[in-house]
Backbone bond lengths (Angstrom), bond angles and torsions (degrees), N, CA, C in turn:
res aa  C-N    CA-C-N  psi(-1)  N-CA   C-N-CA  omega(-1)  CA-C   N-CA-C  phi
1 X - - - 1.448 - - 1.532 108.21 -
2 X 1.081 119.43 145.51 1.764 144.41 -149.66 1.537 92.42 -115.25
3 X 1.294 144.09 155.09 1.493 137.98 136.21 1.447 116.60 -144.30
4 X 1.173 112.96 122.68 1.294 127.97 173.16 1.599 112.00 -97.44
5 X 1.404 118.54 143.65 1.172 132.17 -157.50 1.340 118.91 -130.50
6 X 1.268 131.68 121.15 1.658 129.60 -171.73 1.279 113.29 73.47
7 X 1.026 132.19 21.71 2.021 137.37 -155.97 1.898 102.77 -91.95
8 X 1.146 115.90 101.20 1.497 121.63 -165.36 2.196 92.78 -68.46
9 X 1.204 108.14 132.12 1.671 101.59 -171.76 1.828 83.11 -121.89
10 X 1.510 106.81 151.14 1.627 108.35 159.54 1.613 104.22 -114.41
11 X 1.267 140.68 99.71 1.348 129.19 168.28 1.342 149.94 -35.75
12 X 1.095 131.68 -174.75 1.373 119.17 175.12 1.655 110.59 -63.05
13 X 1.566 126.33 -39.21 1.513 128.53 177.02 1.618 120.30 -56.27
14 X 1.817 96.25 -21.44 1.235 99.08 -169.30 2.009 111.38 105.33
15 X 1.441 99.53 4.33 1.101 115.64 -173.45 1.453 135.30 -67.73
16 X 1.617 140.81 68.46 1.453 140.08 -149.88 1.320 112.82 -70.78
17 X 1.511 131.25 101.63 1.351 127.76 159.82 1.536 112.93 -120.38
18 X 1.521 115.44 -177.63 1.601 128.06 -150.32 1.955 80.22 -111.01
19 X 0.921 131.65 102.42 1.475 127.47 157.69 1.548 120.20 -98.85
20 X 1.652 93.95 171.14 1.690 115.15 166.52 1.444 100.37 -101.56
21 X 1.337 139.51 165.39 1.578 151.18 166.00 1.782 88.38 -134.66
22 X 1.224 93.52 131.28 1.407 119.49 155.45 1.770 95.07 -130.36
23 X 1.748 96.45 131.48 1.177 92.95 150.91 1.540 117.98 -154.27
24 X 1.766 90.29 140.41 1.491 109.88 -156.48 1.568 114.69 -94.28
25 X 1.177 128.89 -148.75 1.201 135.78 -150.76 2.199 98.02 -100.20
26 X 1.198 94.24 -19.04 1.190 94.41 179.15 1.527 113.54 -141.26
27 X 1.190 108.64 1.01 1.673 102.06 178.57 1.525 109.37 -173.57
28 X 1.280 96.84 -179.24 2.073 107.45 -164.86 1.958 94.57 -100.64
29 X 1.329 135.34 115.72 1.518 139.63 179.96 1.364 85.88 -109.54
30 X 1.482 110.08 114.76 1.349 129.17 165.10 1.340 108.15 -113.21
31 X 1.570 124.16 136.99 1.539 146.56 -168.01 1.251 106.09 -152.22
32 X 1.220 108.87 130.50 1.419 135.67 159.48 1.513 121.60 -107.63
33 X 1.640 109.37 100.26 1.598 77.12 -179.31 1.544 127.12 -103.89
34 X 1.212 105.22 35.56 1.691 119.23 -174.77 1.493 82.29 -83.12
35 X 1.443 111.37 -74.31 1.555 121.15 -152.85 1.933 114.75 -81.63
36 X 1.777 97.65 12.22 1.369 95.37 174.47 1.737 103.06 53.50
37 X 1.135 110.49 82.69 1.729 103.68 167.31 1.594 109.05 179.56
38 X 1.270 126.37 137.57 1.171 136.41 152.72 1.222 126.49 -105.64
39 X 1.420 106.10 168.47 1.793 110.43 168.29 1.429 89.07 -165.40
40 X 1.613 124.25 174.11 1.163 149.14 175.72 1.565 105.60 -140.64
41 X 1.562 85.60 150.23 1.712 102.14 169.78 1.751 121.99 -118.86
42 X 1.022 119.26 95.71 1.607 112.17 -163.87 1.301 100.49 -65.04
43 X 1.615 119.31 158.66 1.384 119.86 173.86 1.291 133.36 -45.02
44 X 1.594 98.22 -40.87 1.414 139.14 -154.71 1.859 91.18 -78.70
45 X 1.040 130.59 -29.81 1.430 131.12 -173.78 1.253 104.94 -102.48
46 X 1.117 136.66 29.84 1.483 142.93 177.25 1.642 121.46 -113.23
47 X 0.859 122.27 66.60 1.420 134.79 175.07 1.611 128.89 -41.09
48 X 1.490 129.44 -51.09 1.149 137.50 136.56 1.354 108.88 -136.92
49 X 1.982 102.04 167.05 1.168 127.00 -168.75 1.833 104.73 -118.45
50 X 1.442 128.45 76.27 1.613 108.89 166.98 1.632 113.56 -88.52
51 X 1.179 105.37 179.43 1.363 124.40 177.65 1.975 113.34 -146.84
52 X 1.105 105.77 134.44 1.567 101.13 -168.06 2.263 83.53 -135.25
53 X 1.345 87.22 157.47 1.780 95.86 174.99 2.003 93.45 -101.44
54 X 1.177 88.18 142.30 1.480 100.78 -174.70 1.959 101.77 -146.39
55 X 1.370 100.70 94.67 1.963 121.60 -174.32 1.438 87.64 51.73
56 X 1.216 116.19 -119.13 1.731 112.41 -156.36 1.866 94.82 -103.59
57 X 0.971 135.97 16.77 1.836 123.23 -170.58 1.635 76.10 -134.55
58 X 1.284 90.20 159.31 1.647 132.42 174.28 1.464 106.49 -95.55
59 X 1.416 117.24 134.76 1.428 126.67 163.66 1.752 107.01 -97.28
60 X 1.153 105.91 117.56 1.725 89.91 174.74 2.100 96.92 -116.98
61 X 0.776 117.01 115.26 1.819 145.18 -179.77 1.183 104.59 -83.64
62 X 1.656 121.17 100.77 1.232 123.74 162.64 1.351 136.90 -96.87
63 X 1.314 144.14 84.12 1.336 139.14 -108.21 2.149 69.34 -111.48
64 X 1.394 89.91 131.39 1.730 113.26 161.93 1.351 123.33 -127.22
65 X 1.452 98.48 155.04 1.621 90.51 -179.93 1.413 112.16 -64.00
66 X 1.499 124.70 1.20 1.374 116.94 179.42 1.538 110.64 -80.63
67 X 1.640 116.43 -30.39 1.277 135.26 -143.60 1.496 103.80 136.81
68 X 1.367 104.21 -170.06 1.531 135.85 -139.42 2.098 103.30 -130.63
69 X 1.574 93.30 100.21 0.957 83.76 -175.10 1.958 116.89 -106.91
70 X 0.984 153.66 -172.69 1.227 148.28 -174.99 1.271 117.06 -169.98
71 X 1.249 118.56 139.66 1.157 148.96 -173.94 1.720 121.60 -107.12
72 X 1.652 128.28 149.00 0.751 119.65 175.78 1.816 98.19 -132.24
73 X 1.307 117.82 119.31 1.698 93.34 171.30 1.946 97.10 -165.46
74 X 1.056 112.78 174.34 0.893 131.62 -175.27 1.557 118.34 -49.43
75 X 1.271 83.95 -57.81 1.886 100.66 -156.16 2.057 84.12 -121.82
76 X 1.569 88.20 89.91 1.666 85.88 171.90 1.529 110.06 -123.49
77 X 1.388 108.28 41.76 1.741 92.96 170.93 1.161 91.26 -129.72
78 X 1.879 128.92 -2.92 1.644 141.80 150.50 1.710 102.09 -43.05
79 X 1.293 123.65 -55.54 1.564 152.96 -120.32 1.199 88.51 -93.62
80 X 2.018 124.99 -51.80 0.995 119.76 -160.27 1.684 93.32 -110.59
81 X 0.930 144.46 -1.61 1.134 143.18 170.21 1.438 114.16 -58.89
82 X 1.639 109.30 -54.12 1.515 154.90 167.59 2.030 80.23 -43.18
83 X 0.758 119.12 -89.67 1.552 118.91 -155.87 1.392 115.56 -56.99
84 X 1.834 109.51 -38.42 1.702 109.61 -178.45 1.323 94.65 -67.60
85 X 1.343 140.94 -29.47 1.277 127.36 -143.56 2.130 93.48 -86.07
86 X 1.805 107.44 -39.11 1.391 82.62 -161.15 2.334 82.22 -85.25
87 X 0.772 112.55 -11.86 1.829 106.72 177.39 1.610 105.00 -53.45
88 X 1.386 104.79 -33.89 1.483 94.26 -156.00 1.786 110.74 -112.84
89 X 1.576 115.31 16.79 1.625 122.54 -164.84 1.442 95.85 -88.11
């Protein structure tokens, strides 16, 4: 298990919160604990993985069959490395 810390995400609604990323052997556990809320991303619902540089943080864009989710964090080629590795075992 992977964890990323403070990672600003915008959701599929378009939704901006301050999250944690854990990611496990089979999926992305996203927590917020300001706003009390979770969700998960299973591997299996992950369609593509980009990454674009945006001023000094990394955007890494996870396109799902739900929608399009995004990330803002520091160390995002860790983030997606972290995800191809359990997407692709």
């Amino acid at each position: 298990m992977v964890k990323f810390q403070r990672v600003t995400e915008t959701d599929e609604d378009g939704e901006d919160r301050l999250v944690t990323l854990e990611v496990t052997a089979n999926e992305i556990f996203r927590t917020s604990k300001a706003q009390m809320w979770e969700a998960r991303i299973p591997f299996a619902a992950i369609v593509n993985i980009e990454m674009r540089r945006s001023g000094s943080s990394d955007r890494v864009i996870a396109e799902t069959k739900h929608g399009n989710v995004s990330w803002m964090l520091k160390e995002g080629q860790s983030l997606r490395d972290a995800i191809d590795a359990g997407r692709f075992k």
